[in-house]
C-alpha beads as a LAMMPS data file, in Angstrom:
LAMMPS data file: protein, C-alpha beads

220 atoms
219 bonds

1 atom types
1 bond types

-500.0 500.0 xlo xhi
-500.0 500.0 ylo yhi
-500.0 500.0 zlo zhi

Masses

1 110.0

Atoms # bond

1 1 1 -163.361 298.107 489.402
2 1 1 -162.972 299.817 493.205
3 1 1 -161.322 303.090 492.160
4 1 1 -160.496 306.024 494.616
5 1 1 -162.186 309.447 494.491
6 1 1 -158.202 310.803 494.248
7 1 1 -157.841 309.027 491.060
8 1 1 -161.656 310.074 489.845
9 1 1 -160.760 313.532 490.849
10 1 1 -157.155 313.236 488.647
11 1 1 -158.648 312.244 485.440
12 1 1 -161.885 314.425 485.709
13 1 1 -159.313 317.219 486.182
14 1 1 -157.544 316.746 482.667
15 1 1 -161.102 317.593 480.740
16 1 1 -160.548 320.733 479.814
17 1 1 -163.925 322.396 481.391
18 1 1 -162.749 321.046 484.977
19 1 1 -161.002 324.689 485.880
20 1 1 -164.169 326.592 485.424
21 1 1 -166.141 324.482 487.748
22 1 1 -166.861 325.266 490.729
23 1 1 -166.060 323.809 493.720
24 1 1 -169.548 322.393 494.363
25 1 1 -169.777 321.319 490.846
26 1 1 -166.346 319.628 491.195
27 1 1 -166.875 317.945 494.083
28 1 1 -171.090 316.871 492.110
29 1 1 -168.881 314.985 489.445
30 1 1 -166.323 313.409 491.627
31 1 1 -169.684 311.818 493.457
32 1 1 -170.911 310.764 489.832
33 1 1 -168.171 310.149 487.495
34 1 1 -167.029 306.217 487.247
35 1 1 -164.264 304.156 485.565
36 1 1 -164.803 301.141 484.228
37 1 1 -162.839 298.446 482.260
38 1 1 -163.474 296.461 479.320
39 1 1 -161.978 293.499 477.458
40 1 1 -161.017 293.676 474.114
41 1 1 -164.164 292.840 471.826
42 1 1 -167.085 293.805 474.586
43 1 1 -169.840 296.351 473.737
44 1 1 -169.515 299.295 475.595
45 1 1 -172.267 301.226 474.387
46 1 1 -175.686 300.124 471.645
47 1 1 -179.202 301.517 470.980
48 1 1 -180.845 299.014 473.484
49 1 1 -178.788 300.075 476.263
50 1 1 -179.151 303.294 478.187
51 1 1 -177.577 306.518 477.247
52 1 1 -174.232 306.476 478.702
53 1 1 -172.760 309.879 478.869
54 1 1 -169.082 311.827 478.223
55 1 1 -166.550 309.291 477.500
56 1 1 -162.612 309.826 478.216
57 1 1 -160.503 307.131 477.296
58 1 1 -157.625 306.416 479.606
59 1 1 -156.029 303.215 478.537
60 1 1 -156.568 300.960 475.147
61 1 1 -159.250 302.168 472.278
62 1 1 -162.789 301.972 471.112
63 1 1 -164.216 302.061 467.619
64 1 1 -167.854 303.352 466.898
65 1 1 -169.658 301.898 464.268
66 1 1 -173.236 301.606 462.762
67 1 1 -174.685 298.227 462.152
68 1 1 -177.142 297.662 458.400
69 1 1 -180.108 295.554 459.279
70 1 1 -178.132 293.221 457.046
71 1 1 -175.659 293.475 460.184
72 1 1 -172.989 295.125 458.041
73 1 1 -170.782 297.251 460.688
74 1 1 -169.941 300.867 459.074
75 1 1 -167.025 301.934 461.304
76 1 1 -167.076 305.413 461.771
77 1 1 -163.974 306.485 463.756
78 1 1 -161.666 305.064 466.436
79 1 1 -161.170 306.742 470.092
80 1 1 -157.702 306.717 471.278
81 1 1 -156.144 307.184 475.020
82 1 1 -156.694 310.415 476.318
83 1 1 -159.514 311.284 473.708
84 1 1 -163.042 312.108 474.549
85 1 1 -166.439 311.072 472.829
86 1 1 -169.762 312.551 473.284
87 1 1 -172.352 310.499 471.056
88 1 1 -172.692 308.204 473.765
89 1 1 -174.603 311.000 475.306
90 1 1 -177.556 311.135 472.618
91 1 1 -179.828 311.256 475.380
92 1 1 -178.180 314.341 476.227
93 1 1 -177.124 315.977 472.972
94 1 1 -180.342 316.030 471.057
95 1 1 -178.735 317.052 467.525
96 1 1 -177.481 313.085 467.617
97 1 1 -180.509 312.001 465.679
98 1 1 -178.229 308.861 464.402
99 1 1 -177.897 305.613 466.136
100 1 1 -174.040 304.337 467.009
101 1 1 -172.315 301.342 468.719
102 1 1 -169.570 301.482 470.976
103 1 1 -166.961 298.169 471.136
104 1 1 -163.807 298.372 473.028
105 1 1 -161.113 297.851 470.030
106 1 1 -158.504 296.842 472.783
107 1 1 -158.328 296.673 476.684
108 1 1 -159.061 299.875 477.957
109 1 1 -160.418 301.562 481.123
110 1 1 -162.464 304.593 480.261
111 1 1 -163.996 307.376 482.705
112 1 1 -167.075 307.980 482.722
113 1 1 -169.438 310.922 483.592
114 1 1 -172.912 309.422 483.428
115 1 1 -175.855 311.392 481.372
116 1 1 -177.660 311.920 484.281
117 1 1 -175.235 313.784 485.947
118 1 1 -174.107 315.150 482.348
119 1 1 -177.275 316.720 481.528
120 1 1 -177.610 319.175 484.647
121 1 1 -174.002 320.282 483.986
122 1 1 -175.125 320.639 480.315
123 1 1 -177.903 323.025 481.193
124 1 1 -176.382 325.453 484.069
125 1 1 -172.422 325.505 482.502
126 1 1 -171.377 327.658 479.359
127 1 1 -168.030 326.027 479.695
128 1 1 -169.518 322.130 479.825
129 1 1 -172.173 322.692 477.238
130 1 1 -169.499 324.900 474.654
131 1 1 -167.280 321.650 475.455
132 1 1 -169.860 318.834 474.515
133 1 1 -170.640 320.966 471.234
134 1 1 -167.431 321.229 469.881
135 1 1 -166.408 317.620 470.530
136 1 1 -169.630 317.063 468.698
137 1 1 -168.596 318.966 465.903
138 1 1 -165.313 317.250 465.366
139 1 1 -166.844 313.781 466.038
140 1 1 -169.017 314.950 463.159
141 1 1 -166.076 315.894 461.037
142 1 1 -164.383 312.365 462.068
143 1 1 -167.291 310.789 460.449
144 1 1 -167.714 312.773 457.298
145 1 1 -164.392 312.137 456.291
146 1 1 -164.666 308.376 456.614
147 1 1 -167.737 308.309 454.566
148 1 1 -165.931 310.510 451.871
149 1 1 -163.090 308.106 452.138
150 1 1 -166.068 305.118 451.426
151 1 1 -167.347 306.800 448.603
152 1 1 -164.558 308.080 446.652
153 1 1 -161.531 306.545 447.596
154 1 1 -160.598 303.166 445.955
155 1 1 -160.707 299.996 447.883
156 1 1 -156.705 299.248 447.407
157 1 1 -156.137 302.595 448.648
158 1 1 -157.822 302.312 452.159
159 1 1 -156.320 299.034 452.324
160 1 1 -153.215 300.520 451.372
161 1 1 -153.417 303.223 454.369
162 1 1 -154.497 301.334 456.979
163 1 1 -151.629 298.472 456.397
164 1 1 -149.019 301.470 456.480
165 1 1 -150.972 302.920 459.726
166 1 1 -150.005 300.264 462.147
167 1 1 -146.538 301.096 461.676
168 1 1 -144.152 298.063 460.815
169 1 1 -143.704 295.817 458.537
170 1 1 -145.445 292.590 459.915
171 1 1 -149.169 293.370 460.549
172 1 1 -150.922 291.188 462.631
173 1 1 -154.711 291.638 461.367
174 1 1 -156.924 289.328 460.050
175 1 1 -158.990 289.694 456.556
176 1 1 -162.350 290.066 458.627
177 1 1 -160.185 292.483 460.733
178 1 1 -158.929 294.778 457.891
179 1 1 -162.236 294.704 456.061
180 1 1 -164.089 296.687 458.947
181 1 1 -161.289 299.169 459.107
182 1 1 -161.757 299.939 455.887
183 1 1 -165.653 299.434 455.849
184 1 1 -165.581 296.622 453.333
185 1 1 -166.594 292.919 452.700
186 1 1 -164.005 290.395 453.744
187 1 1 -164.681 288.786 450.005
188 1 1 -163.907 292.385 448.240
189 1 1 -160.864 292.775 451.147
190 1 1 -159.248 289.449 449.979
191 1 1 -159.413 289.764 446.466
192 1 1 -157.063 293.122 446.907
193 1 1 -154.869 291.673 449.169
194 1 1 -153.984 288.651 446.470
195 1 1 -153.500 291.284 443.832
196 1 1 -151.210 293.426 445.914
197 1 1 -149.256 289.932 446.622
198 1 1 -149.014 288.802 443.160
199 1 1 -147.621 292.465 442.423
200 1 1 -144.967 291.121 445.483
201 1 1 -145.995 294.277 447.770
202 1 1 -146.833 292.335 450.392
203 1 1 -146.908 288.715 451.710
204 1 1 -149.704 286.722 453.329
205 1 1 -149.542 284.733 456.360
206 1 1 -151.910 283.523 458.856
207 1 1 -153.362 285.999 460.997
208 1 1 -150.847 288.577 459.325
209 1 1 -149.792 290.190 456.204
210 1 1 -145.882 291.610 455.399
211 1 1 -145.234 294.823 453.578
212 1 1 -142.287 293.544 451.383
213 1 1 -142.310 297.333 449.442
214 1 1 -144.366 299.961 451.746
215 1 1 -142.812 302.819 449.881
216 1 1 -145.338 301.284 446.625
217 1 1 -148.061 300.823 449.236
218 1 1 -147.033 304.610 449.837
219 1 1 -147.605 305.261 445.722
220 1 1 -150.710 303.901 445.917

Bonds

1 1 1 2
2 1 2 3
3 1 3 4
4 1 4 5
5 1 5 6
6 1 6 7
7 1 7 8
8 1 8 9
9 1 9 10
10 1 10 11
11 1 11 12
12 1 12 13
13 1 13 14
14 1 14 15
15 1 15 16
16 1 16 17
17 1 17 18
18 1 18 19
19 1 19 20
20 1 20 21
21 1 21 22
22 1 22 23
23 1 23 24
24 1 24 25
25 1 25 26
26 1 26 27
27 1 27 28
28 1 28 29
29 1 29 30
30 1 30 31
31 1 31 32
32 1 32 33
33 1 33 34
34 1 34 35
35 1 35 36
36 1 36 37
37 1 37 38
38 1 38 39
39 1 39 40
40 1 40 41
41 1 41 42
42 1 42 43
43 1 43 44
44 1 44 45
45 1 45 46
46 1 46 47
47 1 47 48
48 1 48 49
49 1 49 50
50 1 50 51
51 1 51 52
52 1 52 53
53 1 53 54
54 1 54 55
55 1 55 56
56 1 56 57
57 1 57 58
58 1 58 59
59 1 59 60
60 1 60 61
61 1 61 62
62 1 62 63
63 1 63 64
64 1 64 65
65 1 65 66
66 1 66 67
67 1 67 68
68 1 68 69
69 1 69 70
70 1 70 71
71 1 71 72
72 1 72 73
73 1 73 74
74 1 74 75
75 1 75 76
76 1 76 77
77 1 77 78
78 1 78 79
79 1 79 80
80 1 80 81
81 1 81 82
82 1 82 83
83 1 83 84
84 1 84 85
85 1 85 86
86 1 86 87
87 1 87 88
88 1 88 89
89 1 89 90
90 1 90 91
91 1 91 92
92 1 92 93
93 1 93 94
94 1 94 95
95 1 95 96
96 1 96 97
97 1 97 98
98 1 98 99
99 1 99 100
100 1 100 101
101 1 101 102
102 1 102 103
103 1 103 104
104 1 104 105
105 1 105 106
106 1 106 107
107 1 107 108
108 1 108 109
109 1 109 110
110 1 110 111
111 1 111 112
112 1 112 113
113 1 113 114
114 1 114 115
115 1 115 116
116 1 116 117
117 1 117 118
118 1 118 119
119 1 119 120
120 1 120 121
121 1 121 122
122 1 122 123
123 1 123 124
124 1 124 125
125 1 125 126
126 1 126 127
127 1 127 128
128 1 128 129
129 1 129 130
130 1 130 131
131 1 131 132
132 1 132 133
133 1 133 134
134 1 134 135
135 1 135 136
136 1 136 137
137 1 137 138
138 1 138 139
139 1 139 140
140 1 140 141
141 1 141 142
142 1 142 143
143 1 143 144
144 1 144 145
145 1 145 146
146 1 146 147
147 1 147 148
148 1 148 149
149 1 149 150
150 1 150 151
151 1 151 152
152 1 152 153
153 1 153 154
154 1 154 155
155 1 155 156
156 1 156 157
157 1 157 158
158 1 158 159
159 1 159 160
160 1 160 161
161 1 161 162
162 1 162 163
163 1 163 164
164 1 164 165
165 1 165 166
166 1 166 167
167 1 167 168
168 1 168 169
169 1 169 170
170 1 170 171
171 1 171 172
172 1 172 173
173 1 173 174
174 1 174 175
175 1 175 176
176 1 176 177
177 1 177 178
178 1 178 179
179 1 179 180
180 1 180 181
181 1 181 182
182 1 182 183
183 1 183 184
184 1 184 185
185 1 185 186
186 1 186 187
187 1 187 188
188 1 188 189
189 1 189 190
190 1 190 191
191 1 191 192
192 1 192 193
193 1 193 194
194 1 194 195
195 1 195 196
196 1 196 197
197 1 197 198
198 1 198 199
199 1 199 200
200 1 200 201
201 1 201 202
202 1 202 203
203 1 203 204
204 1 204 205
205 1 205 206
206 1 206 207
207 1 207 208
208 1 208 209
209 1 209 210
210 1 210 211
211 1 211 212
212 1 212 213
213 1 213 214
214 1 214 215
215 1 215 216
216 1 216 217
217 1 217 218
218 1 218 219
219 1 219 220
């Protein structure tokens, strides 16, 4: 994707380190920064690529997961538009000591400030490096609560939750779908959603389940 250094410059300027830049250092990331687009389903980011760098998403989502070596994917959180994601900078944030993967969850175009460029801002800014830190932190926090929501929260309820999440009452989401969301086999995922429809809180169709009573969904 041709992009101009007007619209690099526009979207570098909404991270919210860009005002204590300097000029020079403005104009360094301009020269580096990228945007790229992805389709819906393609890898963005994996431990056999090279370390990407600061992540802003501008358009669509990503998820980040971590695969078993059974292949299992472990989804650990979801990046919306306008959010920002570091641990595709493990090259650069050495307290990442885990391995992720980065899929684009819809469409989206994402900017990009590449590691290389990342690290040297890293090293000589207070601002940049108090930035990537915190972002850490709450990426961090993103993930402990999903693993506290594996552990201790019962199957039907995550199901439960991320049916009401997408708003509406048709949702159009596969079993395979659901059962990463929730971090799940499709098998286990299944066997729920029959129960919930024999209790008539929802209906099954192909490629999409209706929430005939979301307030018991709600309950749940």
């Amino acid at each position: 994707m041709s992009t101009s250094s007007s619209e690099i410059k526009k979207q570098l300027s909404a991270l919210p380190f860009w005002g204590a830049l300097t000029a020079r250092e403005q104009e360094t990331m301009c020269a580096c920064a990228q945007i790229r687009c992805y389709a819906k389903g393609e890898l963005i980011y994996s431990k056999e690529q090279e370390c990407l760098g600061l992540i802003r998403v501008l358009s669509g989502a990503i998820r980040t997961f971590m695969l078993s070596d059974e292949g299992r994917e472990v989804r650990l959180y979801r990046v919306d538009k306008n959010d920002t994601d570091v641990l595709s900078a493990s090259c650069v944030m050495n307290q990442i000591t885990f391995e992720t993967q980065m899929v684009a969850d819809e469409n989206c175009t994402l900017l990009i400030v590449p590691a290389v460029c990342l690290k040297t801002f890293k090293e000589n800014n207070l601002h940049v490096r108090c930035f990537l830190f915190e972002k850490l932190g709450e990426r961090f926090s993103d993930v402990m609560l999903n693993m506290q929501a594996i552990l201790f929260t019962r199957l039907d309820r995550r199901i439960a939750e991320a049916l009401l999440s997408r708003g509406g009452t048709t949702v159009r989401v596969t079993h395979e779908q659901l059962a990463g969301e929730v971090n799940s086999t499709r098998e286990a995922v299944s066997r729920i959603l029959k129960d919930m429809e024999r209790q008539s809180l929802i209906r099954l169709g192909r490629g999409q389940i209706t929430l005939i009573d979301p307030e018991a969904l709600r309950r749940l």
